[in-house]
C-alpha positions as CSV (number, residue, x, y, z in Angstrom):
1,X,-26.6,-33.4,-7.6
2,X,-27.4,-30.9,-10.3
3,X,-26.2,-31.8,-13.5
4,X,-24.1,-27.7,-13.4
5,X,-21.1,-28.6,-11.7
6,X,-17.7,-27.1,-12.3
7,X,-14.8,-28.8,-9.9
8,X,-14.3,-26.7,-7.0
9,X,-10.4,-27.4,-7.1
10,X,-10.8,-26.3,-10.6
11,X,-12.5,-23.0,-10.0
12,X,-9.8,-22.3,-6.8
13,X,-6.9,-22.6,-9.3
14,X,-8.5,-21.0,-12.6
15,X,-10.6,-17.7,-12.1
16,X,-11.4,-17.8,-15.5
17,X,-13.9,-20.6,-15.0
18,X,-16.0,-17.7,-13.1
19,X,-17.2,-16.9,-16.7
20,X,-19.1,-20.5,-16.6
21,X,-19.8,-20.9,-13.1
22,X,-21.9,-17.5,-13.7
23,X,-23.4,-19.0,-16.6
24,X,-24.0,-22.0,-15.5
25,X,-26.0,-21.0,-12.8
26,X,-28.4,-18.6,-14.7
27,X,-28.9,-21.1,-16.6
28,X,-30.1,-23.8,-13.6
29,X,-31.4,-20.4,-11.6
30,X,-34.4,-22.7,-10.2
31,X,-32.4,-25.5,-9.4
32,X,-31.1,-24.9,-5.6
33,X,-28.7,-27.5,-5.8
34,X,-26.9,-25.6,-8.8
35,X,-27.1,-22.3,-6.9
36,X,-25.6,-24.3,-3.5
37,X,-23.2,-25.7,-5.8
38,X,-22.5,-22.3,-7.5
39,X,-22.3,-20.7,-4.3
40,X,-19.8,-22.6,-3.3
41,X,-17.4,-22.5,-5.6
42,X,-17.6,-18.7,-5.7
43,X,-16.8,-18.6,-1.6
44,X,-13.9,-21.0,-2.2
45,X,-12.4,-18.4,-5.4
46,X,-13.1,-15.5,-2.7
47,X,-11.4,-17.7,0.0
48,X,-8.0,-18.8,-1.4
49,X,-7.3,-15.3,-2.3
50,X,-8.3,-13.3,0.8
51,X,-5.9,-16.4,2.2
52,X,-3.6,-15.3,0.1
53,X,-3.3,-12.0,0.8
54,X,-3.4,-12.4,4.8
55,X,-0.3,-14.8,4.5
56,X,1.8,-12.3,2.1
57,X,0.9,-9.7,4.3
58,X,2.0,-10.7,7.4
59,X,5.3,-13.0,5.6
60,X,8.5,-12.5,6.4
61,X,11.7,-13.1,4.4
62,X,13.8,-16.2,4.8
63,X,16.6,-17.8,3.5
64,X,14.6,-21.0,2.6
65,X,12.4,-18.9,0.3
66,X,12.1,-20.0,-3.5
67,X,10.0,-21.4,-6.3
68,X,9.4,-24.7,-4.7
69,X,8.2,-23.0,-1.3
70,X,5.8,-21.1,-3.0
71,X,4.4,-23.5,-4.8
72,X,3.7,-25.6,-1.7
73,X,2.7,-22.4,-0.1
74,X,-0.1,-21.7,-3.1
75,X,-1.3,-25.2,-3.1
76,X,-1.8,-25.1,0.7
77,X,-3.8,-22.3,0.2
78,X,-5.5,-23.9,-2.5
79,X,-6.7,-26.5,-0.5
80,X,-7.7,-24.8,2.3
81,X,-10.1,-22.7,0.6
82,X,-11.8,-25.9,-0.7
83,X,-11.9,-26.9,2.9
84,X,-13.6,-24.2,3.9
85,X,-16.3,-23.6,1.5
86,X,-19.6,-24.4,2.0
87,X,-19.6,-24.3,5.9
88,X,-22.5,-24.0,7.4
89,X,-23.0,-20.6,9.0
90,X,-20.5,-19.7,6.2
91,X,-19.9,-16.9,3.2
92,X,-21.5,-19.5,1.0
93,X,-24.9,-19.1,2.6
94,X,-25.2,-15.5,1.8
95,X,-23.7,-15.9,-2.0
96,X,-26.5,-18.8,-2.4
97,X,-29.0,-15.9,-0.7
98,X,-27.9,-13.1,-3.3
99,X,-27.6,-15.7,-6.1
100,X,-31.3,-16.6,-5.8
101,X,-32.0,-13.2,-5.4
102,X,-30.6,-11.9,-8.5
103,X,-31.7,-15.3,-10.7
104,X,-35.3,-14.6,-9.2
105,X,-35.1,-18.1,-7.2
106,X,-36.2,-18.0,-3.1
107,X,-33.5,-20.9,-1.9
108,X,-33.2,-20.2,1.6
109,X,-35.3,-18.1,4.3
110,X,-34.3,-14.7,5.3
111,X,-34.0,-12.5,2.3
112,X,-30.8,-11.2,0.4
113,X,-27.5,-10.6,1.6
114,X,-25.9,-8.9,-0.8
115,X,-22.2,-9.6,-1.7
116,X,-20.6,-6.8,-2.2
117,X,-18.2,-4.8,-0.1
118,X,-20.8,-4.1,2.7
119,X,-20.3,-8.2,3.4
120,X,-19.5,-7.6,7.0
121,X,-15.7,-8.1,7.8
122,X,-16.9,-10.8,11.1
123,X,-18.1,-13.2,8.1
124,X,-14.8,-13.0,6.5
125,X,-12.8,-13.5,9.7
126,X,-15.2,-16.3,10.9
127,X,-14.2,-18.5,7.7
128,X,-10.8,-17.4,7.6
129,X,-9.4,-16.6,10.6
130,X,-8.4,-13.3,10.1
131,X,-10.3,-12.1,13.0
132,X,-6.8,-10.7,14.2
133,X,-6.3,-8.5,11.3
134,X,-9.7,-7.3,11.4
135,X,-9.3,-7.0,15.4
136,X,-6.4,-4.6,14.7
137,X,-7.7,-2.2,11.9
138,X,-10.6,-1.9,14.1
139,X,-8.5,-1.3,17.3
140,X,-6.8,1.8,15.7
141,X,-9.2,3.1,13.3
142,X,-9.9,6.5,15.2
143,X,-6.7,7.4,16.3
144,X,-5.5,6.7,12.6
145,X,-8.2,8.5,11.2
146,X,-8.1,11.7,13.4
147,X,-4.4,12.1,12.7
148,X,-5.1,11.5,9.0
149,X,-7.3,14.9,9.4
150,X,-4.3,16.7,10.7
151,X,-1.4,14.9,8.2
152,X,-3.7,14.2,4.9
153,X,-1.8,10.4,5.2
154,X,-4.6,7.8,4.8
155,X,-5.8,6.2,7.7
156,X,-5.7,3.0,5.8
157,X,-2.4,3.8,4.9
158,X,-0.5,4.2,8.3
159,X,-2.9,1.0,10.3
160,X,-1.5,-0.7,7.1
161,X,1.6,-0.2,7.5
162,X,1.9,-0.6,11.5
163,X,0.1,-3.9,11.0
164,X,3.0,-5.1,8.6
165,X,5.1,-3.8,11.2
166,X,3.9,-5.2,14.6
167,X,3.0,-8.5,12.6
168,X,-1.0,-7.1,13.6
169,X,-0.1,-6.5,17.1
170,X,1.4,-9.7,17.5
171,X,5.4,-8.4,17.8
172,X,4.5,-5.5,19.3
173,X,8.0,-3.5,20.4
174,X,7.8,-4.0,24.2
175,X,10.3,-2.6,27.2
176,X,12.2,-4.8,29.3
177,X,10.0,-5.6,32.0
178,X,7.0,-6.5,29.1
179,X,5.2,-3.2,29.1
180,X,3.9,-2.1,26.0
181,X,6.1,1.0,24.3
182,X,3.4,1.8,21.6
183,X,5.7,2.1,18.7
184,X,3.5,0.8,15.8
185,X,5.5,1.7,13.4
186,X,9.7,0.8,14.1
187,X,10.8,4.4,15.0
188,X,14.6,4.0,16.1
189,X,15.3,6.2,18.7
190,X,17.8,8.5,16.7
191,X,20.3,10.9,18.8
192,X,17.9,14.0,18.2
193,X,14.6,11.7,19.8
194,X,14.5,12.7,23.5
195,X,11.5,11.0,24.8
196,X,11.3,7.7,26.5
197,X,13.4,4.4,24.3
198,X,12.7,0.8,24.8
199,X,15.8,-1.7,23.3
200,X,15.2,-5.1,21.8
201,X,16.7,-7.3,19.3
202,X,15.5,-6.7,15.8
203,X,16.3,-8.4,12.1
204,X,17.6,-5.6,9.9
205,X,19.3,-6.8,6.5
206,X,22.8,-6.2,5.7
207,X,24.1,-6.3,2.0
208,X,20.7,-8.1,1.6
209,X,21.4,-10.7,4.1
210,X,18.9,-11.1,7.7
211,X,21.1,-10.1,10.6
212,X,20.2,-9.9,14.0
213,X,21.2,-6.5,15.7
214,X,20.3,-5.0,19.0
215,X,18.3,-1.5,18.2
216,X,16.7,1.5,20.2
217,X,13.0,2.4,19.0
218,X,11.0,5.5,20.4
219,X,8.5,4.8,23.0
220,X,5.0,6.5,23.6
221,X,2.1,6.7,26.2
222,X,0.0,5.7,23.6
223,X,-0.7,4.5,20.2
224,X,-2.7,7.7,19.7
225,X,1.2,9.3,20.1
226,X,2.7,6.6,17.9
227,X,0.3,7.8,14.9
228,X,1.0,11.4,15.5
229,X,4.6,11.0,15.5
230,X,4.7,8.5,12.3
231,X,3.3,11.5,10.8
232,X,5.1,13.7,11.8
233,X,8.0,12.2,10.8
234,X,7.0,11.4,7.1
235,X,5.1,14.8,6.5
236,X,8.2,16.9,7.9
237,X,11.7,15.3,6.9
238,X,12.7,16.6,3.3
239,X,13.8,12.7,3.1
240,X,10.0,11.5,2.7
241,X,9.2,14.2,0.1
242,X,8.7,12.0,-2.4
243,X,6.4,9.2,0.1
244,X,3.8,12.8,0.3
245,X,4.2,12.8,-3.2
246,X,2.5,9.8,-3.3
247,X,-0.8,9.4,-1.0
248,X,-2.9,8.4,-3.9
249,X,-1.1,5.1,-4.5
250,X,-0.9,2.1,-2.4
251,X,2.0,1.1,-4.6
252,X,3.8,4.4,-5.3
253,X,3.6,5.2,-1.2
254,X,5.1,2.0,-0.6
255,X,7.6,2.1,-3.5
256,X,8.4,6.0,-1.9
257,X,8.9,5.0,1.2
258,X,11.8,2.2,0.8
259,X,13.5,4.2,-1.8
260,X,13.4,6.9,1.4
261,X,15.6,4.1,3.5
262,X,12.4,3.6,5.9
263,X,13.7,0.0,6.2
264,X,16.4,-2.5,4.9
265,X,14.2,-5.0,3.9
266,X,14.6,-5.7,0.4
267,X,11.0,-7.0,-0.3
268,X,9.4,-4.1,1.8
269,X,7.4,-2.3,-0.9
270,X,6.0,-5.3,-1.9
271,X,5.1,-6.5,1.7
272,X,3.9,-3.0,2.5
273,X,1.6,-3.0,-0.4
274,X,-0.3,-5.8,0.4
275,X,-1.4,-5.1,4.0
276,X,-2.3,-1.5,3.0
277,X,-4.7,-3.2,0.6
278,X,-5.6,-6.0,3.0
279,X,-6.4,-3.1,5.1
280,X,-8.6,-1.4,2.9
281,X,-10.6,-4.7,2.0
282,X,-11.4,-4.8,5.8
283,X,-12.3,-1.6,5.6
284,X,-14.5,-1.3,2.9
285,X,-16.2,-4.6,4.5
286,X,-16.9,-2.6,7.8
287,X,-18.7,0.1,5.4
């Protein structure tokens, strides 16, 4: 072992240590057990928080929520970034590539792989299993991106957003008989929508309380519709002025839009926020 070593735990709980870890290694840049070890400890920083963002994106509200829950929930996700650092076949591998690249040391066959944004999104999945969210802004990124042409809405905006609301296409709002009613983004079916409805049981929050209520959302032929009609709905109703207002922040569009009433959850903005921008980091990875 190299005598650089900063404690991986360490690094996941304090990004500050990145300071020395970068340090350290530049100054051990021929030693490729300091690079290995460097490498790793970057993947596991990089880990716990892309961990942490797919669980607060995809989190739901619950009465058992609190300090202590959260606590467990960070150290959980701590831990599992440790555990997943350094697999073989892993992110690790290309940081240790790019490290030796950049400290003028040839530690593994194969040449550089940079990371940077271009890291492909299928590495990230692979080590974290967020292949579903990955799956699901690839799934819809044309149809999102031609009626972001026509609407000026972001694409990464709206697949956000109906990935937060279809729990990335696993709660899907479905008909009766199980068919698929393509409504990505919890349309009710209002008494001035005349197309086709599916009904289901929903959670809407009542005087800040979960309740369950029975609900009619719009249905669609396809999610190509379900896009054109979010969009419609936003960019046309005097009450989502404001949300237009805002297309140039993650934060102020999400803000906009539950200060508009687009749902009762009291955490919305915040939930929102964080799968627009998990969405954009599986973007910009795909680039």
């Amino acid at each position: 072992m190299s005598s650089f070593s900063l404690s991986t735990q360490g690094l996941a709980a304090d990004p500050s240590a990145l300071n020395a870890l970068r340090y350290g290694a530049a100054g051990k840049g021929n030693d490729k057990a300091a690079l290995k070890e460097a490498a790793k400890q970057f993947e596991s920083l990089f880990m716990r928080e892309l961990i942490k963002s797919m669980r607060e994106a995809t989190s739901k509200s619950g009465l058992m929520d609190g300090q202590g829950s959260e606590l467990g929930t960070d150290l959980l996700d701590q831990q599992l970034s440790v555990q997943l650092s350094g697999l073989s076949g892993g992110l690790s591998e290309a940081i240790e590539r790019q490290l030796g690249r950049q400290m003028g040391a040839s530690t593994s066959p194969g040449g550089a792989f940079p990371l940077t944004s271009a890291t492909p999104a299928s590495t990230v999945s692979r080590a974290t299993g967020g292949s579903r969210q990955a799956g699901f802004v690839n799934q819809h990124s044309q149809a999102a991106e031609t009626v972001a042409r026509e609407s000026g809405i972001p694409a990464s905006f709206m697949i956000g957003q109906a990935g937060h609301e279809t729990g990335w296409g696993r709660s899907e709002i479905r008909h009766r008989d199980g068919s698929n009613s393509f409504n990505l983004f919890g349309i009710k079916a209002t008494g001035n929508w005349k197309g086709k409805v599916a009904e289901i049981t929903t959670t809407e929050y009542i005087n800040g309380e979960p309740r369950k209520v029975t609900a009619r959302f719009r249905a669609y032929d396809s999610y190509a519709e379900s896009f054109r009609d979010y969009a419609r709905l936003i960019g046309n109703s005097p009450r989502y002025d404001k949300v237009m207002d805002q297309l140039g922040s993650v934060q102020g569009f999400a803000t906009s839009l539950q200060q508009a009433g687009y749902a009762t959850d009291p955490q919305y903005a915040a939930k929102l926020s964080r799968a627009i921008n998990m969405t954009l980091s599986l973007q910009r990875a795909n680039t």
